[in-house]
N, C-alpha and C positions, 0 to 999 in steps of 0.2 A: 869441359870447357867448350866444345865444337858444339853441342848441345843448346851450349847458355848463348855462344853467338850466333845460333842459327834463329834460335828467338827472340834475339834483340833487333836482326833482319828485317824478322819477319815483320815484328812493330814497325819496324821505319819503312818497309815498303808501305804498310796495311793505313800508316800515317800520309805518307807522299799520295796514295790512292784516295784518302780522301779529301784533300786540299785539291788534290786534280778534282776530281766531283766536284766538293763547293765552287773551282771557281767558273766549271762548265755551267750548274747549274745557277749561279748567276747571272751569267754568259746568255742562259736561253729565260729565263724570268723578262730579264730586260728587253729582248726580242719579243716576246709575246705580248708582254701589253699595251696598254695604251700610254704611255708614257707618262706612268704615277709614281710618286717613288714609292716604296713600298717601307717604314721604318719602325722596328722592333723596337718596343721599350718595354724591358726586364727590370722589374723591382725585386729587391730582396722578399717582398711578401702582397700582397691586395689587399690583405682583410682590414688592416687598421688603417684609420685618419690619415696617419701619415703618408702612406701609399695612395690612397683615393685622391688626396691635396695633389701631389707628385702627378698623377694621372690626370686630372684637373687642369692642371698647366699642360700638359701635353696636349689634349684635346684644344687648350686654349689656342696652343700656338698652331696644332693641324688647320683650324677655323680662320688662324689669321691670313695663314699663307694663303688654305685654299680662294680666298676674301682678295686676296690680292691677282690671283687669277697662275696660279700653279695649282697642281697636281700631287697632293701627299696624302696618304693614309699611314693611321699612326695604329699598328698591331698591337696591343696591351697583353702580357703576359707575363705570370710569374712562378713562382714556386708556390703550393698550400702552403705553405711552414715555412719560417722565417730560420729556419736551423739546415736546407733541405738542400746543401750543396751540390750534389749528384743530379740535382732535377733540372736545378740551374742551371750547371755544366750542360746540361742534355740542351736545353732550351736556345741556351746559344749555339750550340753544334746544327743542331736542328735548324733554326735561320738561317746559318750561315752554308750549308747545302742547302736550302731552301733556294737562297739566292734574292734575301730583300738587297735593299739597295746601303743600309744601313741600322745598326745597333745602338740604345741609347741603354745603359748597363749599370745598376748599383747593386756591386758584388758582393755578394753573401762573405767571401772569403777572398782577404787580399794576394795571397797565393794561389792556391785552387783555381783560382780563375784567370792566371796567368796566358797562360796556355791556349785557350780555349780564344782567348782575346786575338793574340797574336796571333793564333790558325787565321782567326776571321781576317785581321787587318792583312794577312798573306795571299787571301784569297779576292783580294779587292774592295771587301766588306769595310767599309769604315766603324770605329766604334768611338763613341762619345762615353766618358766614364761619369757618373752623378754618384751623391750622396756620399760615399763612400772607395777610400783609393786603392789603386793595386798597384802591384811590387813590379812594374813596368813602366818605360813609360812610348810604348807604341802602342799608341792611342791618340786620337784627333786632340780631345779636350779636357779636362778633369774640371766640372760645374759640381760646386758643392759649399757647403757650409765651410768655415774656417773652424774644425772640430776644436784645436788645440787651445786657439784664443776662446770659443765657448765653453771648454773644461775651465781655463783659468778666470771666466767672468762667473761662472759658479763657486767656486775656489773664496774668491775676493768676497763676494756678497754673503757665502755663510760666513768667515771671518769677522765679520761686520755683525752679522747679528748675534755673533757670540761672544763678541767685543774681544774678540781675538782669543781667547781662554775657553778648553772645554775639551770633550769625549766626541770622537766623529766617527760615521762609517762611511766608508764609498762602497756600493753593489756596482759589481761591474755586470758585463750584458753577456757577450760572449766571444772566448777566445778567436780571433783570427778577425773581428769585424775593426776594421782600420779605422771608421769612424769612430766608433764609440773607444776604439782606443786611446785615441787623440784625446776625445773627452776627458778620460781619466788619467792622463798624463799631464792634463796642460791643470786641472783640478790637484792634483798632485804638487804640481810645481807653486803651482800657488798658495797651498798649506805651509810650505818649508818657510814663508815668510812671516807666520805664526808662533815660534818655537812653542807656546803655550797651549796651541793644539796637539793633541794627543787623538793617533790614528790607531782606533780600536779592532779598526776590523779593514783589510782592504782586499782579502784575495776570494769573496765571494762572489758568485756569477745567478745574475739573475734567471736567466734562459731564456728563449724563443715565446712563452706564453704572456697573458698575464697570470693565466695557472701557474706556472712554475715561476712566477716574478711573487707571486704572493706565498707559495711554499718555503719560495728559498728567503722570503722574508721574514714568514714566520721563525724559520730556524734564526734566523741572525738575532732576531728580539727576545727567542727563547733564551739564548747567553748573553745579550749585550743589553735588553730592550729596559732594564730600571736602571740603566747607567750613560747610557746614551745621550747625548746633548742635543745633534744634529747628525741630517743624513743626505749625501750627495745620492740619486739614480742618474742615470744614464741615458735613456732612452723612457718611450710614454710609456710602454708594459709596467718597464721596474718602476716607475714613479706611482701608478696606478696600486700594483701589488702591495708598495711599502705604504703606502699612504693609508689602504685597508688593513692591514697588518697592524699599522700604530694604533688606529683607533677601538681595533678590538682590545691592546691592551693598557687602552685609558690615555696615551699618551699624545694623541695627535691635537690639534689645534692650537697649537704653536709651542707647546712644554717640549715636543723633541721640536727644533727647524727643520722644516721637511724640503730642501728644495732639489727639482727636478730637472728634466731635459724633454723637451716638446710637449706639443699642449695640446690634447687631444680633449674630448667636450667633458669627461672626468674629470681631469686636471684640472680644469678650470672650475668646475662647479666644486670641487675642492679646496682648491685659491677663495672664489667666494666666500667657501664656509671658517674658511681658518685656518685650513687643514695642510695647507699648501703656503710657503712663505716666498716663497721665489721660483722661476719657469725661465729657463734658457730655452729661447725659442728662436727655431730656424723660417724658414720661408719655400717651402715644400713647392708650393705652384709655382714660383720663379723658377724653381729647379729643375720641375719637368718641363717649364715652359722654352726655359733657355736651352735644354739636353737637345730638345727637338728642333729650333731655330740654329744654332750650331749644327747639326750635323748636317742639315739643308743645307746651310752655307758654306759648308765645307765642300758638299758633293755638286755643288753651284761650281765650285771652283777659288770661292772667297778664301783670305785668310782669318784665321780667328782666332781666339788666346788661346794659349795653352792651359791657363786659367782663369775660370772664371770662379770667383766668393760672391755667391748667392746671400752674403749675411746673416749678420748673428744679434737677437737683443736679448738681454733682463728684462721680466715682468714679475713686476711686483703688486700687488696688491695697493699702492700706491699713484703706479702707471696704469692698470689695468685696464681701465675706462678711455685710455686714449685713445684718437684716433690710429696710430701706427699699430697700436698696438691692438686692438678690434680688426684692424686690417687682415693681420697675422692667425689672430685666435679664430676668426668664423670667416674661413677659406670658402670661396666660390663653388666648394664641390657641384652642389644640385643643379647651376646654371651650366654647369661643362659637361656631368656626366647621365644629367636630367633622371637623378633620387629623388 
């Protein structure tokens, strides 16, 4: 017993110790330079569309403010791997004894990064949370998509092309990610209004890749794929994997309804081909663009929402060509991060 509390102490000192650090080393960041603000934004991953769009906005809004005659630089950093909790954790602890002046955060893991949040906003560090929510709520902002309402506008529109009768799977992404939960709960909710849909499959998990979004899709078609009607993904990996997946076994261009969640330049050239019937698509550069004008105006001293709905729309092969919807699907990347 004296054993187990002498090292539960010892944590909470080795804890207290380094919240003093972060907020010295804040303390002297801010002293030393020239009066820039210095602002972190952590993506749950860099490599895909969706990250680059996100970073896109960020860039946008560093350009607008500095354009106005402030002082920001926007730090981009994330995890390799979209699964890489631990790295994350690191990255924010790392800033926050760093000592920028702010964090803009879409958490790998709505718990896991509890913690890590709170240290920061204890140590004077503000954090704006995007994309994706945690199990807190001290935090400046939550900027992000309305997951729940996008699960259930996927939900509605396969219904429809099934004319309410039929076999369906939802792939889900991966456990602990709030947004993509949302997705599948508000998609969920909106099956129950079907009775004549029949959920064949729903506790599969795509994974972090499109590797493992097209492995764990092949398994799902190997038991379900000459029975299937229609298939919810979650996110652009699992949309990407399953959409490869049906057409090796004959069934893609519109015999299963294949629709998706974000719209990366596959997805789309997929939609084009047939392959793809429907794309709930978010607005990535609004995201990172507002994460980062938020936290500005927060450390300004402005008040600001507590939330912001970055939006959510249906593309269909019908809409496709619109203006809104072109707006969405071919994101500014190369003019903000100059690809």
């Amino acid at each position: 017993m004296l054993r187990s509390m002498t090292i539960q102490w010892r944590f909470l000192l080795l804890a207290l110790c380094g919240l003093w650090l972060a907020g010295c080393g804040s303390e002297n960041a801010k002293k030393e330079d020239d009066g820039t603000l210095r602002i972190a934004v952590i993506p749950k991953g860099t490599t895909h569309e969706f990250w680059r769009s996100i970073h896109a906005g960020a860039v946008k809004a560093e350009k607008e403010l500095n354009a106005e005659g402030k002082k920001i630089e926007v730090i981009w950093k994330g995890p390799l791997k979209e699964d890489d909790r631990d790295q994350q954790i690191s990255l924010v602890q790392t800033f926050t004894t760093s000592g920028v002046d702010g964090i803009v955060l879409a958490p790998l893991d709505a718990q896991a990064l509890v913690s890590p949040v709170e240290i920061a906003q204890s140590a004077g560090i503000p954090v704006v949370i995007i994309d994706s929510g945690l199990n807190t709520d001290k935090y400046v902002s939550f900027v992000a998509t309305d997951n729940l309402k996008g699960g259930q506008m996927a939900g509605e529109y396969l219904a429809s092309q099934l004319n309410n009768e039929g076999k369906v799977i939802l792939l889900r992404y991966a456990v602990g990610s709030a947004s993509t939960e949302k997705r599948e709960n508000g998609f969920l909710t909106a099956l129950e209004k079907s009775p004549n849909i029949q959920l064949i499959s729903s506790d599969q998990y795509a994974g972090p890749t499109r590797e493992t979004a097209y492995q764990n899709s092949q398994n799902l078609l190997n038991r379900f794929g000459q029975e299937v009607n229609a298939i919810f993904c979650v996110n652009e990996n699992s949309t990407i994997g399953m959409t490869k997946a049906l057409r090796e076994i004959g069934r893609a261009g519109g015999e299963v309804k294949m629709i998706g969640f974000d719209a990366g330049s596959q997805s789309i050239k997929d939609m084009e081909s047939g392959d793809v019937q429907g794309l709930v698509v978010q607005d990535p550069v609004r995201m990172g663009y507002e994460g980062v004008k938020t936290i500005v105006a927060h450390i300004e001293g402005k008040q600001v929402e507590k939330r912001i709905d970055t939006g959510v729309v249906m593309i269909t092969p019908e809409n496709l060509n619109d203006e809104e919807s072109q707006r969405l699907l071919n994101p500014p990347i190369d003019e903000y991060l100059g690809e």
